[in-house]
N, C-alpha and C positions, 0 to 999 in steps of 0.2 A: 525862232530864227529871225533876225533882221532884214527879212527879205528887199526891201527898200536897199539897204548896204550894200547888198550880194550885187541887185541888178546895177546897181550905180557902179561897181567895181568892175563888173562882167563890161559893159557899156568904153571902160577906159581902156581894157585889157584889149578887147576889140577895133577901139578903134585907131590903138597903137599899130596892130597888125595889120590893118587896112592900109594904117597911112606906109610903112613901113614896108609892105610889101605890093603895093603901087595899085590896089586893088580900087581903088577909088570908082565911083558909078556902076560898078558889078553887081547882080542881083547874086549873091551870095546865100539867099535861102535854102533854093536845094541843096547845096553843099551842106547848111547847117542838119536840114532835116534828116537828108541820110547820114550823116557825120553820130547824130542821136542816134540812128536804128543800131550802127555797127559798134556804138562806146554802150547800147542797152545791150545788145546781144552779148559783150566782153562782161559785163557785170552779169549777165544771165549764166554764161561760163565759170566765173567764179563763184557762184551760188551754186551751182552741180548739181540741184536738186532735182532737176528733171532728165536725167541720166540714168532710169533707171536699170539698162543695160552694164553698169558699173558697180563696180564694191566701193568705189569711194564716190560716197555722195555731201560730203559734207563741206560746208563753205569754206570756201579761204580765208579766215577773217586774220591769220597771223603767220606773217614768215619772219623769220631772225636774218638778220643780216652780219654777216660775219665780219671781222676787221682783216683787212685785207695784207696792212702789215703784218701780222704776226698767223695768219692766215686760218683765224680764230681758234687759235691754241692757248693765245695768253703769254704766249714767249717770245720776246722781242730777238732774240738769238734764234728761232723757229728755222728760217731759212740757211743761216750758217752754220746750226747744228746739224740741218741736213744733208748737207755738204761734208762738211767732216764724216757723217756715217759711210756715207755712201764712198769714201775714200777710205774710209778703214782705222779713222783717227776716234778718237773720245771725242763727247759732245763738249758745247761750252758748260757754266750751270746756266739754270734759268733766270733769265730777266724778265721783270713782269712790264710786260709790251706798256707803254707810255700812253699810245692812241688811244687802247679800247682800256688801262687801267687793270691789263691781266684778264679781263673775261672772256674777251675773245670774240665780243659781240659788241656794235657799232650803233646797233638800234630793233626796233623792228616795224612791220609795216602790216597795211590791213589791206589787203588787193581787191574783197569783196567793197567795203569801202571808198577804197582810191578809184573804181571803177562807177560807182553810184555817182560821185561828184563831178567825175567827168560828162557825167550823162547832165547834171543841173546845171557845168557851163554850157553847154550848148540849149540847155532849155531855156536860161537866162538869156543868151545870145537872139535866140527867136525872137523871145519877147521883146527885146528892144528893136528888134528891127521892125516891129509895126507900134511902137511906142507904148505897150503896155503902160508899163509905169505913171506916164505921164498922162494915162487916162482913169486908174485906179489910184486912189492913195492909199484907198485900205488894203493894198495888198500883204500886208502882214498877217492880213484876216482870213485869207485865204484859204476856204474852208478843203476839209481831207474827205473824201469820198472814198465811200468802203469798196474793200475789194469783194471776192467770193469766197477769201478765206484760206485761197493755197496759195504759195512761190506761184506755181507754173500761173493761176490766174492773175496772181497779180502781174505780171511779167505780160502775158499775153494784154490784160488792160491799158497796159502805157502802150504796148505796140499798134493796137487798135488807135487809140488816139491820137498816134503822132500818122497814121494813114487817115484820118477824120481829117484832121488840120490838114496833112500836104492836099487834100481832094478839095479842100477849101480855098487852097493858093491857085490850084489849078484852075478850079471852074470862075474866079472874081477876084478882083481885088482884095486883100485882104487889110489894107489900112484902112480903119473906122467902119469893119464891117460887123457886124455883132454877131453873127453865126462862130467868124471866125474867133472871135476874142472867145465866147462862149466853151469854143472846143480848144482854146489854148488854156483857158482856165482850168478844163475838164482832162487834159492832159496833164497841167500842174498838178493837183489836184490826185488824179490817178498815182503821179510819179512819186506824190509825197507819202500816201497809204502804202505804196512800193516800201518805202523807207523803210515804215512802221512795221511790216511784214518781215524785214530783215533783219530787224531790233536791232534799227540805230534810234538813237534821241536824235532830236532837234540839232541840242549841244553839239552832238561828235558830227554831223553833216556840215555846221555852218564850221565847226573849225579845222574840219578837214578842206572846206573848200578855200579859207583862207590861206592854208598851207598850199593847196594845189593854184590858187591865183599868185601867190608869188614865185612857185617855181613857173608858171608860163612865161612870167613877164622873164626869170632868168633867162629862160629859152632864148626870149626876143631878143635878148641883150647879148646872147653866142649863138648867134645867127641860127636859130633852129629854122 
């Protein structure tokens, strides 16, 4: 991954929103660090594997998204045949719906995934706020620290860690303090072995993340 890209992206995205929503000289950390706990706990949800009170445990890695015109039927008459039945007429014939091309399907999406990335903007987002970047260059190098081996420890490892880092913010300053970089490294680090546990690549994170940076920025632009 590009990691250098990601944060220099993260760094724009942010400080659109800051200026934008008048946020200017706010200490804005806590916000990020809990904003982490509740987008890792949402990808822990979609993972399900620590549910073992359920019959479904298995990840969300894929939902279909239907086309909405034709109301993934595939038939662009879909709605106005239905109409004629229900009045008691004959249907039209079928017309293969234009949008989805007749399949009836629009796309589909990976929610175990879409959830991991959200958790890497807000890790991104930390780190510029005490300037990682600008004090690593080898950040691309950034090594992957093993987990124990299951979902639930990998999961509980990043939780640990982003409670290591906020008790870091709490007790000292945390710009140019080395404890603190140490345990944000050590949280990266944890989140990236997260990944590898989940079996994403590299590949499928950075370019999910780049898909999830530009629908933010849409957000910014219809006033989310």
């Amino acid at each position: 991954m590009n990691l250098k890209k990601m944060f220099e992206m993260q760094k724009v995205l942010d400080e659109r929103i800051i200026k934008e929503k008048g946020l200017e000289g706010q200490d804005l950390l806590p916000n990020l660090i809990l904003a982490l706990q509740v987008e890792l706990a949402e990808c822990a949800n979609e993972w399900r594997g620590f549910k073992h009170w359920s019959n479904n445990r298995e990840p969300r890695t894929k939902i279909d998204h239907f086309c909405p015109t034709c109301d993934g039927t595939g038939d662009e008459n879909h709605d106005i045949n239905l109409q004629y039945l229900e009045e008691g007429h004959a249907a039209e014939p079928y017309s293969k719906c234009q949008d989805c091309n007749g399949s009836g399907k629009i796309g589909e999406s990976n929610p175990l995934l879409e959830e991991y990335v959200d958790c890497l903007h807000f890790i991104l987002s930390i780190g510029n706020w005490f300037g990682y970047l600008k004090n690593n260059e080898s950040v691309d190098e950034l090594k992957r620290t093993t987990t124990k081996g299951t979902g639930v420890h990998a999961f509980m490892d990043v939780f640990n860690a982003i409670v290591y880092l906020n008790d870091e913010v709490i007790c000292t300053t945390i710009i140019d303090n080395e404890l603190a970089h140490y345990n944000y490294e050590n949280l990266f680090s944890l989140f990236n072995a997260l990944g590898e546990t989940l079996g994403f690549t590299p590949e499928q994170i950075e370019a999910a993340y780049m898909e999830k940076n530009a629908v933010n920025h849409q957000r910014q632009q219809e006033g989310y």
